[in-house]
C-alpha positions as CSV (number, residue, x, y, z in Angstrom):
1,X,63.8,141.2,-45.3
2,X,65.4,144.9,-46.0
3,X,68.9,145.0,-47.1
4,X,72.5,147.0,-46.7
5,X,75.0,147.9,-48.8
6,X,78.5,147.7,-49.0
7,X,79.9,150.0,-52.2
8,X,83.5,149.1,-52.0
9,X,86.3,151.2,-53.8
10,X,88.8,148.2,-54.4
11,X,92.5,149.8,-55.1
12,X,95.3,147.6,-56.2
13,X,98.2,149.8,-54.5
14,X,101.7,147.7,-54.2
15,X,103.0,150.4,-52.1
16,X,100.6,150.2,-49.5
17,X,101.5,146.5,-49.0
18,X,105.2,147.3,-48.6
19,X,103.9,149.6,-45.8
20,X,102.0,147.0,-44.0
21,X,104.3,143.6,-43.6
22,X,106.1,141.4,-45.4
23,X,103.5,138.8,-46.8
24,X,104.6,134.8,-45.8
25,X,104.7,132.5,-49.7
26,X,101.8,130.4,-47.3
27,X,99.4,133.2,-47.2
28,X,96.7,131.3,-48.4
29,X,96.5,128.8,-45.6
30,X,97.8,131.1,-42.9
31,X,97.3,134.5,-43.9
32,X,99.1,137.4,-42.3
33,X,97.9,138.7,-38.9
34,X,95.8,141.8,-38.4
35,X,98.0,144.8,-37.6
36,X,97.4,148.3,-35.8
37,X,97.5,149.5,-39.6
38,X,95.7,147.0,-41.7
39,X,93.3,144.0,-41.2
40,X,94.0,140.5,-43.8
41,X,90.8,138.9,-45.7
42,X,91.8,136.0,-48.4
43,X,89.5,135.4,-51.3
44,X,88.5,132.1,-52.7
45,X,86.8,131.6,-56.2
46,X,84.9,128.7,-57.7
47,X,86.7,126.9,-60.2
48,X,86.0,129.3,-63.3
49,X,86.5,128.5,-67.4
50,X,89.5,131.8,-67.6
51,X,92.0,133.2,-65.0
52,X,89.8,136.7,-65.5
53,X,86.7,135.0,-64.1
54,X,88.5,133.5,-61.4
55,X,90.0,136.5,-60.0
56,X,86.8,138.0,-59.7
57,X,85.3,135.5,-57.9
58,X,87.8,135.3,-55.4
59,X,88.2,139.5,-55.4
60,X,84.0,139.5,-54.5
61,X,84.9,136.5,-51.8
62,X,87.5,138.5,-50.1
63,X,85.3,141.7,-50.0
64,X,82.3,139.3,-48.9
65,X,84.8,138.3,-46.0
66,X,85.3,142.0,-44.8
67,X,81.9,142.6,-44.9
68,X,80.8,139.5,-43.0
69,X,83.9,140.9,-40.1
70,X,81.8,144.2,-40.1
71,X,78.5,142.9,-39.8
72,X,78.9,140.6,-37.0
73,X,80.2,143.8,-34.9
74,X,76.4,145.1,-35.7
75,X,74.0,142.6,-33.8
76,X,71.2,143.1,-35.9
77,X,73.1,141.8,-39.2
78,X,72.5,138.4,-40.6
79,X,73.4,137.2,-43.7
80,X,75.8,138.8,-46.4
81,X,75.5,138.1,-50.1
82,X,77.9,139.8,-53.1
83,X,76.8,141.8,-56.4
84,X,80.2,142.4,-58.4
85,X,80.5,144.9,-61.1
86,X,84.0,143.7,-62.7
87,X,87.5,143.5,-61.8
88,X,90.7,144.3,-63.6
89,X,94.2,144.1,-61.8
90,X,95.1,147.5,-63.4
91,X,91.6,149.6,-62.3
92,X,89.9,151.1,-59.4
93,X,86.2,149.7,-59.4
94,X,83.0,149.5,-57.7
95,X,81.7,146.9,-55.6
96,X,78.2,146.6,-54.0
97,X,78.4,143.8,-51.0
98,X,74.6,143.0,-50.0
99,X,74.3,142.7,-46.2
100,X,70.8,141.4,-45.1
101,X,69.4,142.9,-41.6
102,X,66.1,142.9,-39.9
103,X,65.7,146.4,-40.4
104,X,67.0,148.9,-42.4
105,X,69.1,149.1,-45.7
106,X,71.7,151.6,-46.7
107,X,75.0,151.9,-49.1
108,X,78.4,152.3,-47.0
109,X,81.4,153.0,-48.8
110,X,84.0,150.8,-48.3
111,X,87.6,152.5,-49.3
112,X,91.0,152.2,-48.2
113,X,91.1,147.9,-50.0
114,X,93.8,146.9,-51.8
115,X,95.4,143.5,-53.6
116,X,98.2,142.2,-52.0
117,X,98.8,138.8,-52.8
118,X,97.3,136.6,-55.9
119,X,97.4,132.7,-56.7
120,X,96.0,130.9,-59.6
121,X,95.6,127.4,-60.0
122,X,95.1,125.5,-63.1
123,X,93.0,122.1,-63.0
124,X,91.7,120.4,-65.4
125,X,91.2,123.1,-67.9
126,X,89.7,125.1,-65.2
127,X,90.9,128.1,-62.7
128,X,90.9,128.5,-58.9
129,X,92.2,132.1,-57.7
130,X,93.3,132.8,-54.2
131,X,93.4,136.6,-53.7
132,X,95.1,138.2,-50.2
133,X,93.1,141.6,-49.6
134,X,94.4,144.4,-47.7
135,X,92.3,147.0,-45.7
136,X,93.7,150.3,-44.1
137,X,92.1,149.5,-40.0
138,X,91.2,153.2,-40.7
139,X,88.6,152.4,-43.3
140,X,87.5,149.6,-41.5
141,X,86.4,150.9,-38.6
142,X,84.8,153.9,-40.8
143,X,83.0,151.3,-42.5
144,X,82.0,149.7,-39.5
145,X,81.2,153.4,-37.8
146,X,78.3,154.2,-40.7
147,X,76.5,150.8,-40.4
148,X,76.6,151.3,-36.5
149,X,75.2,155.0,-37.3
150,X,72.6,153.9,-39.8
151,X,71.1,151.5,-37.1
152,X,71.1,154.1,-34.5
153,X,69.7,156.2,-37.0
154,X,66.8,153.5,-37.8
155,X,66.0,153.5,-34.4
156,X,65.6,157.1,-33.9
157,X,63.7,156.8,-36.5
158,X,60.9,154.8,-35.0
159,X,60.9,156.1,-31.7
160,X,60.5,159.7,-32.9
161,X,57.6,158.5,-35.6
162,X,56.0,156.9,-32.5
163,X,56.5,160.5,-30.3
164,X,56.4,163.0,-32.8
165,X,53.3,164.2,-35.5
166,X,54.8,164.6,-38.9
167,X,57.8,162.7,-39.3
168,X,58.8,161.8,-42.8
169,X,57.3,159.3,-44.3
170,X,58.9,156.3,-45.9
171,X,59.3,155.3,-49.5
172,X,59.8,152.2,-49.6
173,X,62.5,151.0,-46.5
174,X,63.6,154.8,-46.5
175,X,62.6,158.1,-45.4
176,X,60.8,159.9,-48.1
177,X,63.4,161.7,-50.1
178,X,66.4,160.3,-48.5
179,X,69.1,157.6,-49.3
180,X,69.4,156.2,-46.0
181,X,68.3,156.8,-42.2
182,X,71.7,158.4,-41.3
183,X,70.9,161.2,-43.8
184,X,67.5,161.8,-42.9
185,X,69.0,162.1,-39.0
186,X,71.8,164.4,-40.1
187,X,69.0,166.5,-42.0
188,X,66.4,166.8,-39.5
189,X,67.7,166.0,-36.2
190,X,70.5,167.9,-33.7
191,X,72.9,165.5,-31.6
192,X,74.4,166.2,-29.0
193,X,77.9,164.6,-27.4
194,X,80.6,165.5,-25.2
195,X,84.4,164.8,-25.9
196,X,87.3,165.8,-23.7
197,X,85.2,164.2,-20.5
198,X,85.7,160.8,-18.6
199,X,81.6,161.1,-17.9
200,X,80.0,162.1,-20.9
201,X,76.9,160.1,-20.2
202,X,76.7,162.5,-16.8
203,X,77.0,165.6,-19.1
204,X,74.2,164.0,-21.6
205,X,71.7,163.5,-18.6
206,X,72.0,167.4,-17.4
207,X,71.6,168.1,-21.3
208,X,68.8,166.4,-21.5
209,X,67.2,168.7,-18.3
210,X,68.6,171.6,-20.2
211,X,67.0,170.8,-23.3
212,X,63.6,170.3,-21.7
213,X,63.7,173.7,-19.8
214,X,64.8,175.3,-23.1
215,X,61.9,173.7,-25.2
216,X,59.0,172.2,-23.0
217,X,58.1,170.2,-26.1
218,X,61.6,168.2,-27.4
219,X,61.6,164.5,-27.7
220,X,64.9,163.2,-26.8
221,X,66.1,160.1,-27.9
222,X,69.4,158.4,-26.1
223,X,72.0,156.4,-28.9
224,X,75.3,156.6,-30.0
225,X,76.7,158.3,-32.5
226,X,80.4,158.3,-34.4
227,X,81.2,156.1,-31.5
228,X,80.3,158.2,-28.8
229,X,77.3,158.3,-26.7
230,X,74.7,160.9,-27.4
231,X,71.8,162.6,-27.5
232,X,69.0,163.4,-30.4
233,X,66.3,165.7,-30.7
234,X,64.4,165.4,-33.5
235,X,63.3,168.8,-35.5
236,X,66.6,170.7,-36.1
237,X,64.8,173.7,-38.2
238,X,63.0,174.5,-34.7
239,X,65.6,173.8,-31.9
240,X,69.1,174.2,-33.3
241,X,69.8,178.0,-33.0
242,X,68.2,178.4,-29.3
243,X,70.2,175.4,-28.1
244,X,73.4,176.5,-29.7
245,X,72.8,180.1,-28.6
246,X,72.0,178.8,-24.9
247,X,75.1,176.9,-24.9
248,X,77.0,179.7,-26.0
249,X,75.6,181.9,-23.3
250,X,76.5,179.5,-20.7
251,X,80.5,179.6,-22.1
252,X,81.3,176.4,-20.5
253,X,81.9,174.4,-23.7
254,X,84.4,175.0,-27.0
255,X,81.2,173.4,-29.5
256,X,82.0,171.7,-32.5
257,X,79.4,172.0,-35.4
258,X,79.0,170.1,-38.2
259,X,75.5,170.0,-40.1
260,X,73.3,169.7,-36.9
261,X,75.6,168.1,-35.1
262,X,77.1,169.2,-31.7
263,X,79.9,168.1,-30.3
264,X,80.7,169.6,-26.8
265,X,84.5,169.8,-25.5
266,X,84.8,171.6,-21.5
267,X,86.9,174.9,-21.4
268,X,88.6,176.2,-18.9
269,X,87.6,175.7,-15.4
270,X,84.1,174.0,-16.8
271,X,83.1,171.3,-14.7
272,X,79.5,168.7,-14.4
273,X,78.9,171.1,-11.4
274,X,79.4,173.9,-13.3
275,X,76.9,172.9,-15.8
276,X,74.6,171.5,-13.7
277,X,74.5,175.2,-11.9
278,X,73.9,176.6,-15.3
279,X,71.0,174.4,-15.7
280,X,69.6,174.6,-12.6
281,X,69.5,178.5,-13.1
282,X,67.8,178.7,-16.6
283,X,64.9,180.0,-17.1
284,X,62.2,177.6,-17.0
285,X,60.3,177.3,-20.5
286,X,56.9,176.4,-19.0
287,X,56.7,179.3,-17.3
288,X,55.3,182.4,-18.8
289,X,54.3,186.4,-17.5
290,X,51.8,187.6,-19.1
291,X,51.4,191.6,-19.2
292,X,49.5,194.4,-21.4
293,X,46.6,196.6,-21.8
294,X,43.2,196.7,-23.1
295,X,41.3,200.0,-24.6
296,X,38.2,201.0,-25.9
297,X,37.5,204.0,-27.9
298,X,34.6,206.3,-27.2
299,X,31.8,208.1,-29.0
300,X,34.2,210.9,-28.3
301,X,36.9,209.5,-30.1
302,X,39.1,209.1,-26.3
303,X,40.7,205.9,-25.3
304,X,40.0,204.5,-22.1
305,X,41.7,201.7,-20.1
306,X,39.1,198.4,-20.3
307,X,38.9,196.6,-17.0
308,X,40.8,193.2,-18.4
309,X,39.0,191.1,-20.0
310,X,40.7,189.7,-22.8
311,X,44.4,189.2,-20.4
312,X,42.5,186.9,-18.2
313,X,41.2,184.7,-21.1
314,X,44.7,185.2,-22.5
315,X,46.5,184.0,-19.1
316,X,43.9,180.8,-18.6
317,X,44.4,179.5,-22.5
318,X,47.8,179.4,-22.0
319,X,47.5,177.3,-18.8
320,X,44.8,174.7,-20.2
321,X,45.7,174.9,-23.5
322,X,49.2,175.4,-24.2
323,X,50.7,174.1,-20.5
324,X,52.8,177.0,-19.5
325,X,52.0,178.3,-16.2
326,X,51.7,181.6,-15.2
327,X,53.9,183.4,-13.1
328,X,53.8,186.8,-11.4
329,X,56.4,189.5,-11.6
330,X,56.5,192.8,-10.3
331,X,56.0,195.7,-13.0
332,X,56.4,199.1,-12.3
333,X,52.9,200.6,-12.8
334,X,54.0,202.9,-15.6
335,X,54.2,200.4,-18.1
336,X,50.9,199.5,-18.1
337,X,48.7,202.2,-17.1
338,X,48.2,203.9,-19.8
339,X,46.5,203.7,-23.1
340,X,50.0,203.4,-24.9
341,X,51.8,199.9,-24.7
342,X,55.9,200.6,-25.4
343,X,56.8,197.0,-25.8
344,X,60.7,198.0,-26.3
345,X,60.5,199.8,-23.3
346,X,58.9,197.0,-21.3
347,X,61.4,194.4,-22.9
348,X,64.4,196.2,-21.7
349,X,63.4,196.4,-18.2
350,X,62.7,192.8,-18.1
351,X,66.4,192.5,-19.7
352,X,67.6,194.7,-16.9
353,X,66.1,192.4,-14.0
354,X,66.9,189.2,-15.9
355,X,67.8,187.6,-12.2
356,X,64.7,188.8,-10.8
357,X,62.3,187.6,-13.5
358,X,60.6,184.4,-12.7
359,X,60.0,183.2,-15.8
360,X,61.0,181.8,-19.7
361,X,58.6,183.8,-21.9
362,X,57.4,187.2,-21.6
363,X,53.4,188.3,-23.3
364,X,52.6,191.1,-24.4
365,X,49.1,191.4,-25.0
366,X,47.3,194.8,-26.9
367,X,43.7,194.5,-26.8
368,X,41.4,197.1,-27.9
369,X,38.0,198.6,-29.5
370,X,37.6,200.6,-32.5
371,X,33.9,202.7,-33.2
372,X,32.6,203.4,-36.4
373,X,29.8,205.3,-35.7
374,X,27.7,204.7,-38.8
375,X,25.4,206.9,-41.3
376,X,21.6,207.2,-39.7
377,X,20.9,208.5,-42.9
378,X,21.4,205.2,-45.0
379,X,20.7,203.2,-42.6
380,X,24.2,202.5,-42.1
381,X,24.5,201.0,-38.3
382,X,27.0,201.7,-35.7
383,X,29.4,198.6,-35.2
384,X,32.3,198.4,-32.9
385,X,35.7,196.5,-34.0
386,X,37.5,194.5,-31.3
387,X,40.9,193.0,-31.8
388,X,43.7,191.7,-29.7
389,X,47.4,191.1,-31.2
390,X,50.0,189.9,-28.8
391,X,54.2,189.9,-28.6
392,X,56.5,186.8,-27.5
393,X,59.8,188.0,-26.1
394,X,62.1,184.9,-25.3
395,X,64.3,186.2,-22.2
396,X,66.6,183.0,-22.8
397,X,67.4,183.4,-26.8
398,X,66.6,187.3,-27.0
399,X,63.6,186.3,-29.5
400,X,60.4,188.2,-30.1
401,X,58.0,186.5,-31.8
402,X,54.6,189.0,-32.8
403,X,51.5,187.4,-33.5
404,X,48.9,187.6,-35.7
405,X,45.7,190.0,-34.7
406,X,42.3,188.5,-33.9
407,X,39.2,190.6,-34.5
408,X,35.3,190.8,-34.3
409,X,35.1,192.2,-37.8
410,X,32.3,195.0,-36.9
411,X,30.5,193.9,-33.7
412,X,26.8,195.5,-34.2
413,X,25.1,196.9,-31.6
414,X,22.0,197.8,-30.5
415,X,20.3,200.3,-29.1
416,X,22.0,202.5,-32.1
417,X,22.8,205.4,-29.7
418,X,26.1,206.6,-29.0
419,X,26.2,207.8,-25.1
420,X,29.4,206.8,-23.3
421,X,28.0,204.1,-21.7
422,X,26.5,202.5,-24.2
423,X,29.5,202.6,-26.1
424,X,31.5,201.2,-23.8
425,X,29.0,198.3,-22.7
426,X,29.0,197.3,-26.2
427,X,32.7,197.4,-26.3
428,X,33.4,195.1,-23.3
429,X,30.6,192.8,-25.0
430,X,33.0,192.9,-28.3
431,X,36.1,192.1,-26.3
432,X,34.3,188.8,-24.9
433,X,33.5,187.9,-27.8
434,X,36.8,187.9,-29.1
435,X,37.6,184.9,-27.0
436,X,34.3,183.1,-27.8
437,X,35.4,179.7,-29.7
438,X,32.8,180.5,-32.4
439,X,35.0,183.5,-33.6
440,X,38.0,182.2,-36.1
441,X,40.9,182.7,-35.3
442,X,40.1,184.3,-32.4
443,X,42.1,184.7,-29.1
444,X,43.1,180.5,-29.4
445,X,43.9,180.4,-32.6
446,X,46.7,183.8,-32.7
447,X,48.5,182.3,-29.7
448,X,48.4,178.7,-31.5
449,X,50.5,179.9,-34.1
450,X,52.9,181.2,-31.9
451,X,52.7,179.6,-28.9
452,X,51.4,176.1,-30.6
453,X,54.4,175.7,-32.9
C-alpha cells in the first residue's frame, strides 16, 4: 500500500477567528457551520496523563478530520492515519497527516489552519481536550487541488511509461529523482488548457489535431489539471518551443506560461472556428520535400552533376523508415542544376511560397565524390571518397536542423586507371554504397539522428 502526505502548517491566529464567525459556547457538540471563508473540524483526544498531551491529541484528531474531508473528494483515497511532531498554543509547527491510497504517495502542504476554540476536561486524574480548528476554504481547496493533481499526475505517469521509451524510472513509489509525480509532470511534461471559454474540452480536441500535425510522434494524454480539463504531452525539452511558437504564430490566444505549463485564454475575435481553420491549414508534419544534388569529381579535377542516386534512397528511407511521405513541389530549375547547392537561397523561396508548399519539412540533400588519385610509384592506389550530408528546414517553426555527413572512407577501385569513365563508374558505385546497410552510419543512420529524434 503506497502512502500520501499531509504536511500541515498549524497557526494559532485569534484574529482570523474574529474574521470568520462568532463561535456558539456548544461548539463541541454542534460545531459552527462551514462558511464561504472557512470550513470547521473539532478535535478529540484520548484521555491523556497532562493537559499538554491532550491538546495534542486532539490538535492531530482535528487535522486527521480535515484530511479525511479532502481525501474522500479523491476516489482513490482510503484510509488516513496521523504522525504529530508537537504542539504548543504559542508556535507555528509541522504536521505530517498519513493518507493511504492505492497508488501513489506524495507530501501536500496544508496551510491557512488555525485554533479557534479549546476545552479541557479533567477526570479522574486524567485529561480530555476538545480543540475547534479553523481552515481558510482557500487552503482547503489548494490542498484538495495538489492531491487531485498528484493523482492525475500518477496516471500520466503510467500511461506515458506504457507509450513512450525512456521514461524515468522509479525509486521506490517515485520517479527517479523526484519528490512526487506532480513534479516529475511539471518537469518533463507541457499541459495544455483553455480559460476564458464555455467549451474548453472542444478547444482541447482541435489541440490535440494541432499537436499531432506539429509533431507526428507526441503522445497525448487527456486529465485534469489545477481544476481544469487538459491536455499532456509528455517530453517538454523536445516539444515546448515549437508548440508555443506555433501558437504564437496563429495569434488567436493571450498564453499563460508557467514552467511547461500552457494556459490558453481567446483574444479578440478568436473563435473554435477560428482555430480549427488554423489547424486545418498547418502544415502537415508527415509530410516532407525532399530536394538537392549529387556530384562527382573527375580525373580532371571538374564536377559533374550524378544522375541521383543517393536522393532516391534518401526519399524511400524516409517513407519506410521514418513515416513521412513525400511530397512534390515545384522548384525552379536553377536551384538545383548546378554543381553548387545555395541552401539559404533555396530556403527563402520556399519561405516566399509558404501557401504554395505542400509540405512540413523541407531536405536538403548534398551528395558527392571526392578522387585521390594515388602514387603508382609506392604503390599507393586510387580510391574515391563518397559522402552525403543533408539539411532540415522546419517551414512551421523556422528551424534548420544540419546533419551529420556519411562517407565511404576511400572506396578502392579497380582497374587503377584514371579515364573519365572509369572514374565516374567507380564513383556512382561509391555513392551506392553509401546507402548499403553494411556502411556505419551511412545514409540511415545521419537522417536517424535528425529525423529519428
Amino acid at each position: 500500500m503506497k502512502k500520501a502526505w499531509f504536511v500541515c502548517g498549524a497557526f494559532v491566529l485569534a484574529a482570523q477567528f474574529s474574521a470568520a464567525q462568532q463561535i456558539p459556547p456548544d461548539w463541541d457538540t454542534r460545531p459552527p457551520r462551514d462558511t464561504a471563508e472557512v470550513t470547521y473540524r473539532v478535535g478529540l483526544s484520548m484521555p491523556c496523563p497532562t493537559e499538554q498531551e491532550a491538546l495534542k491529541g486532539a490538535w492531530q484528531n482535528a487535522l486527521q478530520n480535515f484530511a479525511s474531508s479532502i481525501a474522500t473528494q479523491v476516489e482513490s483515497l482510503t484510509n488516513i492515519t496521523v504522525h504529530e511532531e508537537g504542539y504548543d498554543r504559542d508556535i507555528a509547527d509541522e504536521y505530517t497527516v498519513q493518507v493511504e491510497t492505492s497508488s501513489f504517495s506524495t507530501k501536500v502542504p496544508l496551510t491557512g489552519v488555525w485554533e479557534a476554540a479549546r476545552k479541557i476536561e479533567p477526570q479522574r486524574g486524567l485529561y480530555t481536550a476538545r480543540i475547534l480548528a479553523a481552515m481558510s476554504r482557500g487552503d482547503y481547496q489548494k490542498a484538495l487541488g495538489y492531491i487531485e493533481n498528484e493523482e492525475a499526475a500518477f496516471l500520466a505517469y503510467r500511461f506515458f511509461e506504457q507509450k513512450v521509451q525512456g521514461i524515468t524510472g522509479l525509486s521506490g513509489n517515485k520517479p527517479r529523482g523526484y519528490g512526487d509525480f506532480y513534479a516529475w509532470l511539471r518537469d518533463t511534461c507541457v499541459t495544455l488548457s483553455f480559460a476564458g471559454t464555455s467549451s474548453p474540452e472542444e478547444y482541447l480536441g482541435q489541440t490535440e489535431i494541432f499537436c499531432k500535425k506539429l509533431y507526428r510522434d507526441t503522445v497525448i494524454f487527456a486529465e485534469t489539471i489545477n481544476g481544469n480539463p487538459a491536455r499532456i504531452i509528455y517530453d517538454s525539452p523536445r516539444y515546448y518551443d515549437g508548440l508555443v511558437r506555433a501558437l504564437q504564430d496563429m495569434g488567436l490566444f493571450r498564453i499563460q506560461k508557467e514552467n511547461a505549463a500552457l494556459v490558453l485564454t481567446p483574444v479578440g475575435q478568436s473563435s473554435l472556428a477560428a482555430f480549427r481553420s488554423a489547424v486545418a491549414d498547418m502544415k502537415d508534419g508527415s509530410k516532407i520535400f525532399v530536394t538537392g544534388i549529387e556530384v562527382i569529381q573527375t580525373e580532371q579535377g571538374e564536377v559533374l552533376n550524378s544522375s541521383n542516386l543517393v536522393i532516391p534512397q534518401f526519399i524511400t528511407a524516409a517513407s519506410r523508415r521514418f513515416g513521412l511521405s513525400p511530397v512534390r513541389f515545384n522548384l525552379p530549375a536553377g536551384y538545383t542544376n548546378s554543381t553548387f547547392l545555395d541552401e539559404g537561397a533555396l530556403i527563402a523561396y520556399i519561405n516566399e511560397n509558404i501557401k504554395a508548399f505542400p509540405a512540413r519539412f523541407a531536405a536538403i540533400v548534398f551528395a558527392g565524390t571526392q578522387l585521390s588519385q594515388g602514387v603508382a610509384a609506392y604503390h599507393v592506389p586510387s580510391n574515391i571518397t563518397a559522402a552525403v550530408r543533408f539539411t532540415l528546414y522546419d517551414v512551421l517553426t523556422g528551424e534548420t536542423v544540419s546533419s551529420g555527413e556519411a562517407d565511404t572512407r576511400g572506396f578502392v577501385f579497380s582497374p587503377a586507371n584514371l579515364q573519365q569513365q572509369t572514374v565516374i563508374a567507380e564513383s556512382r558505385r561509391a555513392l551506392q554504397f553509401l546507402y548499403d546497410p553494411k556502411n556505419k552510419p551511412g545514409l540511415e543512420g545521419i537522417m536517424a539522428d535528425v529525423l529519428g529524434r
